[in-house]
GUTOR-807807 format. One record per residue: x, y, z of N, C-alpha, C in turn. Coordinates in pm, whole numbers, padded with zeros to 5 digits, always signed. Layout:
BEGIN
XYZXYZXYZ/...
end
This chain:
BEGIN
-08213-13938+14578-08073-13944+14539-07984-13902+14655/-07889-13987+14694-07769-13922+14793-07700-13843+14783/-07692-13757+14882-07612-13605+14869-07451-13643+14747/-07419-13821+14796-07264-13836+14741-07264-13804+14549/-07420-13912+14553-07472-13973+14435-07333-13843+14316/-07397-13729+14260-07299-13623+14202-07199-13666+14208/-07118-13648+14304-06973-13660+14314-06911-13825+14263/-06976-13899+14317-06958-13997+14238-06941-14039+14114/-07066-13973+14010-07084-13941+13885-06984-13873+13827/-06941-13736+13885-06828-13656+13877-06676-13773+13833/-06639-13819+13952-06553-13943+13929-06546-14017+13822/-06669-14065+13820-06657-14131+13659-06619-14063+13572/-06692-13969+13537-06659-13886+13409-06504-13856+13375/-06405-13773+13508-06305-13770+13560-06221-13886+13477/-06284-14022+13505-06183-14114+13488-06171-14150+13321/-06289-14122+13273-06280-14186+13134-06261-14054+13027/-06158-13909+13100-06135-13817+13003-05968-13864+12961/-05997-13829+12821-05860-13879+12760-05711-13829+12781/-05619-13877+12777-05487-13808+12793-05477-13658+12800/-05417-13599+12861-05369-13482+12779-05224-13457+12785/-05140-13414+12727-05022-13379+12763-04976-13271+12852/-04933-13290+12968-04934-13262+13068-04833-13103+13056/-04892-13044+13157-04837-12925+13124-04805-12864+13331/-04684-12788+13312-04561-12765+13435-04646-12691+13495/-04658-12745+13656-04688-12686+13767-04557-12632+13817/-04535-12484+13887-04400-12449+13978-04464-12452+14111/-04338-12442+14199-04344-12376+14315-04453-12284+14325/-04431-12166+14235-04466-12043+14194-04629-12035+14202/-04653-12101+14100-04797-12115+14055-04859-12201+14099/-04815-12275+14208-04894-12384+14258-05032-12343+14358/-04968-12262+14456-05093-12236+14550-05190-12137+14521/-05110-12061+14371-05293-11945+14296-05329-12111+14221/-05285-12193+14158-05377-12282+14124-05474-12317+14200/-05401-12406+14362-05533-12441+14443-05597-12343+14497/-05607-12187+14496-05730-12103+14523-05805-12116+14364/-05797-12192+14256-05892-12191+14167-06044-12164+14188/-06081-12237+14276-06207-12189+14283-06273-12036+14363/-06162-11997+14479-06206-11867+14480-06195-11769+14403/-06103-11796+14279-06032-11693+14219-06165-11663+14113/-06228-11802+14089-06382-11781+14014-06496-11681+14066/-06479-11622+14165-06583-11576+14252-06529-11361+14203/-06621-11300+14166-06660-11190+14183-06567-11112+14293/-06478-11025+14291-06455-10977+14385-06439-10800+14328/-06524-10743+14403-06460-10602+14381-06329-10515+14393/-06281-10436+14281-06152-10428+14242-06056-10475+14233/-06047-10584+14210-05985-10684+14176-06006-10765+14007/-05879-10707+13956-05883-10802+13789-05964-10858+13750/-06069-10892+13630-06118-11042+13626-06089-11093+13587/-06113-11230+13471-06067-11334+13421-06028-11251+13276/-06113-11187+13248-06087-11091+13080-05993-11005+13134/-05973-10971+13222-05882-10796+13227-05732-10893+13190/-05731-11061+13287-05587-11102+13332-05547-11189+13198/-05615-11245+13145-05588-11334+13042-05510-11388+13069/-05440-11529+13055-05391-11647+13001-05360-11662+13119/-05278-11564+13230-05202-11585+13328-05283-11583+13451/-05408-11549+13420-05519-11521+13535-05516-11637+13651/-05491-11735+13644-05485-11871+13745-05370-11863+13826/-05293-11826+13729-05142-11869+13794-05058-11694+13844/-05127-11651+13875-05014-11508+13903-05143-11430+14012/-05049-11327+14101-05125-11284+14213-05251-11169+14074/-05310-11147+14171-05466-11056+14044-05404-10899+14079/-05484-10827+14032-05428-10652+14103-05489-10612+14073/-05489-10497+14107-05639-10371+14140-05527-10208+14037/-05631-10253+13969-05634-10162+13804-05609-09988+13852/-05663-09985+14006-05688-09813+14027-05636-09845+14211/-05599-09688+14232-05596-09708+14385-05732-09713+14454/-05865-09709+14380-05998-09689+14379-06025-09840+14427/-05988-09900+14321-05989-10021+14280-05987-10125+14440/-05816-10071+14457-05753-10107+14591-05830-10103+14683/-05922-09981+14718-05962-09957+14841-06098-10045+14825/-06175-10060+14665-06285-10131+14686-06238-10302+14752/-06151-10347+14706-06088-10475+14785-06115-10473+14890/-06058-10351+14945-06009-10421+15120-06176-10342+15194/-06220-10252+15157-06328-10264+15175-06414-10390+15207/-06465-10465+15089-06541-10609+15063-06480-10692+15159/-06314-10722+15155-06284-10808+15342-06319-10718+15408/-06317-10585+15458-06371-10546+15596-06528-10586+15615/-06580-10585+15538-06718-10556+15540-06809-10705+15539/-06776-10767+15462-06800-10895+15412-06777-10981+15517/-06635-10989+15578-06505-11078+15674-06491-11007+15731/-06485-10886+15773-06449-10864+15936-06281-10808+15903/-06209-10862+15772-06025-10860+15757-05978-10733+15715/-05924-10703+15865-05855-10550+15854-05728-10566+15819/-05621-10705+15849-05515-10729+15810-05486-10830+15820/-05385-10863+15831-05279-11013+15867-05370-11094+15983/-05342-11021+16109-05392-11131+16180-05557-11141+16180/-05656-11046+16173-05758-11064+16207-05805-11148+16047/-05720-11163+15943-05772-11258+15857-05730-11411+15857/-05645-11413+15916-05623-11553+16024-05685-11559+16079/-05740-11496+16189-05819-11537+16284-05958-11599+16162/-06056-11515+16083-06153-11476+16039-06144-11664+15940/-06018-11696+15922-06011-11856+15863-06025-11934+15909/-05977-11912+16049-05987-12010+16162-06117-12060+16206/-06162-11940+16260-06262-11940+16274-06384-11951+16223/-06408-11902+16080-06526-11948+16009-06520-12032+15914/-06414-12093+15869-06389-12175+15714-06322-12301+15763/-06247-12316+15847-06169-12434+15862-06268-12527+15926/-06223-12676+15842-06314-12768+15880-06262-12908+15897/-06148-12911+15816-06074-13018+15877-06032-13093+15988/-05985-12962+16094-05989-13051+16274-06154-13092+16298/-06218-13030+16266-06374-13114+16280-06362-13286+16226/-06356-13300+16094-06340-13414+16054-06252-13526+16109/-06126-13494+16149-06029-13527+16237-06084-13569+16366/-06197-13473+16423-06270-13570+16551-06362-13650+16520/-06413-13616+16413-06559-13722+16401-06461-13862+16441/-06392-13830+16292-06300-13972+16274-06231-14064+16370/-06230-13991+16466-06154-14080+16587-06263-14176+16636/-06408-14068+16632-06439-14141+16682-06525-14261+16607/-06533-14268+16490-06549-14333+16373-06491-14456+16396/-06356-14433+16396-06221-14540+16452-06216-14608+16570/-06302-14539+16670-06303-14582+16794-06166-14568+16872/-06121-14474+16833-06003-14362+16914-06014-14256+16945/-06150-14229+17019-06180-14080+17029-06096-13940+17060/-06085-13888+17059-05939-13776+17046-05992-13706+17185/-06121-13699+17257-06191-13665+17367-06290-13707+17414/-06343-13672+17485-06489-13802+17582-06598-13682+17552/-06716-13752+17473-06849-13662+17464-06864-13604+17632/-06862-13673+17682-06859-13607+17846-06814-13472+17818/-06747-13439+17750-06664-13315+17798-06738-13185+17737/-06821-13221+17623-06952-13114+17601-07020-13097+17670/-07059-12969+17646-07196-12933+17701-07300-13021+17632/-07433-13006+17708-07513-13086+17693-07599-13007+17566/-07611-12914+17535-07628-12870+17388-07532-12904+17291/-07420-12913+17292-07306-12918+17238-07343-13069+17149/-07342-13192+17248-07357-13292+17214-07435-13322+17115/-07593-13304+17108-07628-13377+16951-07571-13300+16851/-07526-13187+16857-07449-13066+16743-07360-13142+16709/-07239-13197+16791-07160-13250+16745-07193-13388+16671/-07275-13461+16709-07357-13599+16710-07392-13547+16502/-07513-13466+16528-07570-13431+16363-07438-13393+16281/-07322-13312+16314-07250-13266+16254-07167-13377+16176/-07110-13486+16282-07046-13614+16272-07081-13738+16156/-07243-13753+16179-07325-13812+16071-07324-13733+15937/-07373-13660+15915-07327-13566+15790-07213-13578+15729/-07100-13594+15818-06978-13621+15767-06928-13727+15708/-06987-13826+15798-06922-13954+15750-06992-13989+15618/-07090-13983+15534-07123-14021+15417-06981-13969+15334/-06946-13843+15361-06822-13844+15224-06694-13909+15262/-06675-13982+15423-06562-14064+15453-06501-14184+15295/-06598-14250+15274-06560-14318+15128-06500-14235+15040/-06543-14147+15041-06474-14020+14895-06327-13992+14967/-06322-13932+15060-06217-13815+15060-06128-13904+15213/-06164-14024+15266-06061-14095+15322-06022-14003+15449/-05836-14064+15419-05785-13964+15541-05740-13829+15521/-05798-13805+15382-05758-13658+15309-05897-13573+15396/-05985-13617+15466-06071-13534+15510-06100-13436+15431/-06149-13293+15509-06198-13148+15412-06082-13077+15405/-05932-13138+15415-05871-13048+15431-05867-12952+15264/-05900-13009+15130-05880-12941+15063-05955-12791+15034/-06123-12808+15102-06171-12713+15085-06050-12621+15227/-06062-12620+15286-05932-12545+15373-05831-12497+15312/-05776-12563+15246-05662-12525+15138-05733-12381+15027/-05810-12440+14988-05896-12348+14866-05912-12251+14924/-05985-12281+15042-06043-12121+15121-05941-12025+15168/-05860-12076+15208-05772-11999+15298-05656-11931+15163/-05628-11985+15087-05523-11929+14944-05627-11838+14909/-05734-11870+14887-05841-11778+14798-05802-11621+14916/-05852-11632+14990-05811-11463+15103-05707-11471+15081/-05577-11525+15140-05490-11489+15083-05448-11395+14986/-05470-11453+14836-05438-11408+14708-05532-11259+14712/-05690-11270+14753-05714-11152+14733-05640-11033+14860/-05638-11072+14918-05517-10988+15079-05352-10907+15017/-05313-10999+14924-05197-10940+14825-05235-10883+14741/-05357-10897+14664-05390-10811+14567-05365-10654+14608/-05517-10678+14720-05482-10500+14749-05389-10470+14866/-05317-10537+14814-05176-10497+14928-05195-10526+15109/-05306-10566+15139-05291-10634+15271-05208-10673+15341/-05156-10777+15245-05007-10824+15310-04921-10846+15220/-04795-10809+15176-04707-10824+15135-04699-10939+15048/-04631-10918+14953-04604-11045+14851-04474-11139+14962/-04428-11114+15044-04352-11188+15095-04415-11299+15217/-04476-11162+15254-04548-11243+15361-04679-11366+15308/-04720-11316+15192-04823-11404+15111-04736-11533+15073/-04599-11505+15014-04552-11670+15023-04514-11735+15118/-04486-11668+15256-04462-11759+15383-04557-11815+15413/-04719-11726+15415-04816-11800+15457-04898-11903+15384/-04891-11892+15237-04878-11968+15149-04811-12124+15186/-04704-12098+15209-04602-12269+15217-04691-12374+15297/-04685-12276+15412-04810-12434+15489-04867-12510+15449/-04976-12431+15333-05067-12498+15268-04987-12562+15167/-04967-12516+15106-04884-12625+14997-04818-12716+15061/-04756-12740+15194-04687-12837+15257-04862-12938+15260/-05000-12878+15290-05087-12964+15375-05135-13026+15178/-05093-12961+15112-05136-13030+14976-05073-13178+14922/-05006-13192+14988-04883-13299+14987-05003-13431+15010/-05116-13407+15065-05206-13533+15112-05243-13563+14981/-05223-13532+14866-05352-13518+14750-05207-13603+14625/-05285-13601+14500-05199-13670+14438-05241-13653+14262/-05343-13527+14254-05408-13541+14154-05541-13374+14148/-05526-13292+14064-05605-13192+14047-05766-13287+14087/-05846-13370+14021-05939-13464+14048-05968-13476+14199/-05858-13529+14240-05854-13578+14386-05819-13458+14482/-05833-13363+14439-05793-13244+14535-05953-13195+14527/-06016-13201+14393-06148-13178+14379-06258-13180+14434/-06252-13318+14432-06360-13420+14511-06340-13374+14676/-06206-13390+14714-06253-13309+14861-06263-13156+14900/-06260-13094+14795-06301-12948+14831-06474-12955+14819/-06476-13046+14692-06640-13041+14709-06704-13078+14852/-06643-13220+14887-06685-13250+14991-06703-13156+15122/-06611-13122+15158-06517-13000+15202-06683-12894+15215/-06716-12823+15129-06801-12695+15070-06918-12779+15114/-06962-12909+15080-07115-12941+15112-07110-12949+15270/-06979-13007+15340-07010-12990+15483-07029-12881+15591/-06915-12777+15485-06927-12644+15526-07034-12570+15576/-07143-12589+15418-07265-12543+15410-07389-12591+15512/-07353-12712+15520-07470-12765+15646-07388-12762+15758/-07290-12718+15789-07262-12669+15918-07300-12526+15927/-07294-12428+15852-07345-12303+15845-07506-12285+15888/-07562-12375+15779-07680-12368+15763-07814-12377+15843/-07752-12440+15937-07853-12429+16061-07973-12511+15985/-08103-12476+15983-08221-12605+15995-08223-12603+15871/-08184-12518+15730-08150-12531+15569-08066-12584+15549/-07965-12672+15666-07830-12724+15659-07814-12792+15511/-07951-12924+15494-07955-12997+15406-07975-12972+15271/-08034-12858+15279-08095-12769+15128-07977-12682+15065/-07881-12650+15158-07772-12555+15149-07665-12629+15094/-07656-12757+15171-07476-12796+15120-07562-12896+14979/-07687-12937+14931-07688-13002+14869-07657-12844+14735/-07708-12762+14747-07685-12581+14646-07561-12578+14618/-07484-12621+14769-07339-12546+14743-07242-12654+14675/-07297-12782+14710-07234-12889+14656-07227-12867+14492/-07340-12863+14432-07395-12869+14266-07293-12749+14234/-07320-12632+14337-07204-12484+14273-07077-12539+14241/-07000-12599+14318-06881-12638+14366-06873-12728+14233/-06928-12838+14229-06901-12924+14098-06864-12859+13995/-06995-12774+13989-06967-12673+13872-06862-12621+13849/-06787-12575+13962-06693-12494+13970-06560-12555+13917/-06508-12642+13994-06417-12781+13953-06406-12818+13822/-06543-12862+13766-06548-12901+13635-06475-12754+13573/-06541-12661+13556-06484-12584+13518-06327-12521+13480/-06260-12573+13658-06106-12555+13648-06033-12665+13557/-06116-12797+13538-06073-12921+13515-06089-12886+13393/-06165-12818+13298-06172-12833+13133-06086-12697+13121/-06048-12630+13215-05986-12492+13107-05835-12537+13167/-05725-12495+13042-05616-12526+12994-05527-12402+13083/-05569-12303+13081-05515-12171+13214-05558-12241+13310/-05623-12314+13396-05625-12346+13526-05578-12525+13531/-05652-12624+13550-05611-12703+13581-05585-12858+13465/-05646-12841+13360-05635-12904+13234-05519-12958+13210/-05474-13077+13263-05383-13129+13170-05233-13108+13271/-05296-12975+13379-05199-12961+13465-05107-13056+13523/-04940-13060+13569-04907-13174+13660-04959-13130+13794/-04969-13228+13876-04959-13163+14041-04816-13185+14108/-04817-13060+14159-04693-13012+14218-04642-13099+14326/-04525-13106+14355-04458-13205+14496-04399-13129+14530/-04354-13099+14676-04259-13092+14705-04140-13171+14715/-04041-13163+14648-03888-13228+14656-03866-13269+14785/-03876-13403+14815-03829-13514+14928-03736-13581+14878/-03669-13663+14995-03593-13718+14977-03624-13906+14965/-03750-13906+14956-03848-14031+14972-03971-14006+14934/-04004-14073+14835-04165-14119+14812-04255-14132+14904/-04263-14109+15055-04320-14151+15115-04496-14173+15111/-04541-14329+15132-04698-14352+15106-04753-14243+15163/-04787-14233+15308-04819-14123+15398-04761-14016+15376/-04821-13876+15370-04766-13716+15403-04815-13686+15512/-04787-13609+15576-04722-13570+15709-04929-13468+15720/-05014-13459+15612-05144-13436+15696-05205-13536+15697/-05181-13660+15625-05237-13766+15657-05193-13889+15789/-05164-13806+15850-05071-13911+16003-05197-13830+16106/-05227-13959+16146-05308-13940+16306-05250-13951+16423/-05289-13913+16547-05237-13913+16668-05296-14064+16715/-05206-14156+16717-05263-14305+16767-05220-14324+16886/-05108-14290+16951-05022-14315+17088-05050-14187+17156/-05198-14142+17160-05173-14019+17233-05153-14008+17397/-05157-14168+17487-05115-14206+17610-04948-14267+17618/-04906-14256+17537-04736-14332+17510-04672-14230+17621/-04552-14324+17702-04511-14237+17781-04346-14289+17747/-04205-14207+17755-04116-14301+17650-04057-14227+17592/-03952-14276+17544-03865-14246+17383-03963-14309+17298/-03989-14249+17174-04097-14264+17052-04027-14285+16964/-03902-14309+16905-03814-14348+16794-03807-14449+16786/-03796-14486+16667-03787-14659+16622-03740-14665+16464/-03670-14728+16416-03639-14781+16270-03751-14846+16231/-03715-14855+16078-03858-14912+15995-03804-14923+15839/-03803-14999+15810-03747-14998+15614-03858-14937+15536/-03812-14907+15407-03852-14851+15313-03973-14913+15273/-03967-15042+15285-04105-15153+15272-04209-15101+15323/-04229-15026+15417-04319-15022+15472-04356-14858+15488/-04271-14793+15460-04326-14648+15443-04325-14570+15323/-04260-14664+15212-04249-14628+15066-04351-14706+15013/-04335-14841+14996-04403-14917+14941-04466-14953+14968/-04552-14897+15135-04653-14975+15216-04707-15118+15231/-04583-15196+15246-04609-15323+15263-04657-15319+15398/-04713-15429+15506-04745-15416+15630-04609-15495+15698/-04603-15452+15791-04539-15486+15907-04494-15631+15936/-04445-15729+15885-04446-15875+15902-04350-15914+16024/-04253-15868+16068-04179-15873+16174-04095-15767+16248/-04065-15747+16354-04035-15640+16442-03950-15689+16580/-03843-15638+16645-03801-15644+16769-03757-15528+16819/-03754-15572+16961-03759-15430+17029-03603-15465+17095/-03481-15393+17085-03363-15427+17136-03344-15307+17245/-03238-15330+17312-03242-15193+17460-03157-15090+17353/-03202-14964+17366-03150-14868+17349-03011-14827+17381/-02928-14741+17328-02827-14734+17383-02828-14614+17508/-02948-14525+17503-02986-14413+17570-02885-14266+17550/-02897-14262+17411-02794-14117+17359-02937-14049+17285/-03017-14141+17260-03140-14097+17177-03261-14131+17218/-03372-14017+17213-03498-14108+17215-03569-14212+17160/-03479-14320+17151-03522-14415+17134-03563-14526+17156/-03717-14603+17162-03746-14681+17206-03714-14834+17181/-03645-14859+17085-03579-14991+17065-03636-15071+16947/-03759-15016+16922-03829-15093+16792-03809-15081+16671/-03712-15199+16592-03732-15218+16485-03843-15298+16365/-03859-15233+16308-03996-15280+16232-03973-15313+16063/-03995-15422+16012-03953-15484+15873-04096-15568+15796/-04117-15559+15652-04194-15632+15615-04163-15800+15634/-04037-15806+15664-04017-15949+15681-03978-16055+15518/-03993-15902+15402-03947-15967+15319-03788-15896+15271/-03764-15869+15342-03636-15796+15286-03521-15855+15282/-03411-15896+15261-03307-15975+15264-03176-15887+15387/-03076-15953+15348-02996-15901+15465-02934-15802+15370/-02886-15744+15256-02818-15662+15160-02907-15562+15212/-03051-15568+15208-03182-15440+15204-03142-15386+15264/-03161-15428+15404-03170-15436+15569-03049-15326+15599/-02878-15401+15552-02787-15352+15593-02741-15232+15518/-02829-15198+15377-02794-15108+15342-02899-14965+15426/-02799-14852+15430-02880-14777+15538-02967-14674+15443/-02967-14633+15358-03053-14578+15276-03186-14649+15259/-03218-14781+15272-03343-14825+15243-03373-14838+15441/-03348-14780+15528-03386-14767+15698-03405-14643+15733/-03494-14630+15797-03508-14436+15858-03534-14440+16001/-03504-14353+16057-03552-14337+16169-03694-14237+16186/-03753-14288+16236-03910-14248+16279-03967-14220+16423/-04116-14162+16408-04168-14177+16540-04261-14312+16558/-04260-14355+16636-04333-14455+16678-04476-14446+16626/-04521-14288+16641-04697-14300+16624-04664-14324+16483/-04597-14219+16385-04581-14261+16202-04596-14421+16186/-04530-14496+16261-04510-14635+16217-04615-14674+16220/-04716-14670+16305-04832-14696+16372-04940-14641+16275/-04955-14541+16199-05025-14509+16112-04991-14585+15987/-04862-14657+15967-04858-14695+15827-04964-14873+15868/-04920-14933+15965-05000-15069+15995-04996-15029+16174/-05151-15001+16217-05200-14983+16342-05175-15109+16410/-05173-15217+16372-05170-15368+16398-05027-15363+16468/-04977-15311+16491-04843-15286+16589-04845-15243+16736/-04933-15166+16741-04997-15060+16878-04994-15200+17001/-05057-15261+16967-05070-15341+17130-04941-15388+17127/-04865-15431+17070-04696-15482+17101-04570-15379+17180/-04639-15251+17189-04529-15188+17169-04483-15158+17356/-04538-15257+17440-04554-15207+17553-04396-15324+17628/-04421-15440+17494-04290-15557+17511-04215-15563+17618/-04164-15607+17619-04016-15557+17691-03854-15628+17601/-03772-15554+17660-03660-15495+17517-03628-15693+17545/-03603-15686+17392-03535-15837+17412-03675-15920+17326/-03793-15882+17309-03911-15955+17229-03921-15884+17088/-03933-16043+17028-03983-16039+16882-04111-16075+16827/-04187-15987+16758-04326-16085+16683-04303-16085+16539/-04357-16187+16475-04353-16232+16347-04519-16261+16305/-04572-16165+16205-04701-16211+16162-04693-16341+16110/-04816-16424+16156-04866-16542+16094-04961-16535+15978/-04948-16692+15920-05071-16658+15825-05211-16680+15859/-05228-16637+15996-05341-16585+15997-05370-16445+16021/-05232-16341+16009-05232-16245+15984-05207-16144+16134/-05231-16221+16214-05200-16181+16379-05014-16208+16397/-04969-16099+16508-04850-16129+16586-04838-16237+16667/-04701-16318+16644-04723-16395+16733-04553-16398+16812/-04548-16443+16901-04412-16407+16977-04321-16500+16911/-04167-16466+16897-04086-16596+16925-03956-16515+16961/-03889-16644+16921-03734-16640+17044-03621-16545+16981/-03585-16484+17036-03514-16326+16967-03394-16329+17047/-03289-16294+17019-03173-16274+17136-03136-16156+17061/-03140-15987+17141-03137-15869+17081-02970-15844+17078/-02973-15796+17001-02794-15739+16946-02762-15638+17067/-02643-15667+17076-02560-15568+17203-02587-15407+17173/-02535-15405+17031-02499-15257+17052-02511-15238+16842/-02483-15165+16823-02382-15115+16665-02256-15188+16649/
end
């Protein structure tokens, strides 16, 4: 059976559970939701699920005694190494985060490598090589959402217990908090936040695991399911839950952790227009020109349109944004070799789905 085989299964099940009436995610309660699964885990002096009742998911936990307190921060010193603020940053960074990993496999997956194997050491290399393969089996599952969710999970989970026993401040716990909830913005669904924490936890584990790599993340994987399922059937954690957004001013297809570095040789103004077609509604790219800049802005001159829009769309400025060149480039990559033009050229996709040049005479000015 394939390590995915579970998670897959998982999915199904996922898909064929019935309605529920959906019940209010806040600001507030959003990021103790996504530490759900650490909040499942045993921690000394710290509340449990019976002491907190109903509110146990959604509100910081607390330590019953100053006894209590000290057994907390004890278990991070001892356990983690986390004497405070920064050395429990560091202690995330360094042992739990796994997402910039995935982020390189993937380049080079893509055949955009983000660096040249040259640049390892020569031990380094099959490490990275075994690490890379491992990974890509859950590429189908978890996309360009990578592991960032187990990242998310892990890092709220310390967190929340760090405020408990007073580590760090309830203030400072929601500044450091926001990030993550900004990197949650990739996800679209308690389910789909799921599936890549699992993923997330099985890669973890065989990166930990050294020559049990395979025996470990397949343990930690089955835990993790478990775990999920768990948040997914109870009505205090994620049951029925909405998932939270942050308030934009646009739907946008892409969130800002799902954008890759594609122009990482671009040398230039990187600004360019682009309609709503194509970053709301992710249509692809059907026509584009590059006009001269006026040079008040970094801007490179490229306008970019599905080619179905009319002139009302176009001229109204609410459905146009201004962007970076690489964003555009992540919504349809099929743009990248054009962008080198010179000001005054137009391409128009054909139906064979390629750019092809034609005759453009670029507008003066505004």
């Amino acid at each position: 059976m394939a390590l995915t085989d579970p998670i897959i299964q998982f999915q199904k099940e996922r898909a064929s559970v019935p309605f529920q009436p959906p019940t209010l995610c806040t600001a507030e309660t959003f990021p103790l939701l996504l530490a759900g699964v650490p909040a499942l885990r045993k921690i000394p002096g710290l509340a449990a699920l019976e002491d907190a009742g109903e509110a146990y998911f959604t509100s910081v936990p607390f330590c019953l005694s100053r006894e209590d307190r000290q057994a907390a921060r004890d278990h991070l010193e001892q356990v983690y190494g986390i004497t405070d603020k920064d050395s429990m940053v560091a202690f995330c960074k360094e042992a739990l985060l796994t997402n910039h990993e995935y982020l390189d496999f993937e380049s080079f997956w893509d055949g955009r490598p983000s660096f040249s194997l040259e640049d390892l050491s020569p031990d380094a290399r099959p490490v990275f090589q075994r690490l890379s393969d491992f990974a890509r089996q859950f590429q189908p599952l978890v996309g360009r959402r990578g592991f960032l969710a187990w990242d998310i999970s892990e890092t709220l989970g310390h967190l929340r217990t760090a405020c408990a026993c007073e580590l760090i401040s309830m203030e400072e716990y929601r500044e450091m908090s926001q990030y993550w909830v900004e990197q949650a913005a990739a996800f679209h669904s308690w389910e789909e936040y799921a599936v890549g924490l699992v993923c997330g936890a099985a890669y973890w584990a065989f990166r930990m695991g050294g020559d049990r790599g395979q025996q470990d993340a397949a343990a930690y994987l089955e835990l993790n399911l478990r775990l999920v399922r768990q948040l997914l059937d109870s009505k205090q954690a994620w049951a029925g839950r909405m998932w939270y957004r942050i308030p934009q001013e646009k739907p946008f297809l892409l969130s800002a952790p799902e954008l890759r570095m594609l122009l990482p040789g671009w040398e230039g103004p990187n600004g360019c227009l682009a309609t709503d077609h194509i970053t709301v509604l992710g249509k692809p790219v059907g026509w584009c020109y590059r006009e001269r800049p006026d040079g008040q802005y970094p801007d490179s001159g490229w306008r970019f349109f599905s080619g179905e829009e009319d002139d009302a769309y176009v001229n109204d400025v609410s459905h146009v944004g201004v962007y970076d060149l690489n964003t555009i480039c992540n919504y349809d990559p099929d743009i990248i070799p054009l962008l080198s033009a010179p000001f005054g050229t137009a391409y128009a996709r054909g139906e064979d789905g390629k750019f092809h040049a034609e005759p453009f005479e670029a507008p003066e000015g505004p």
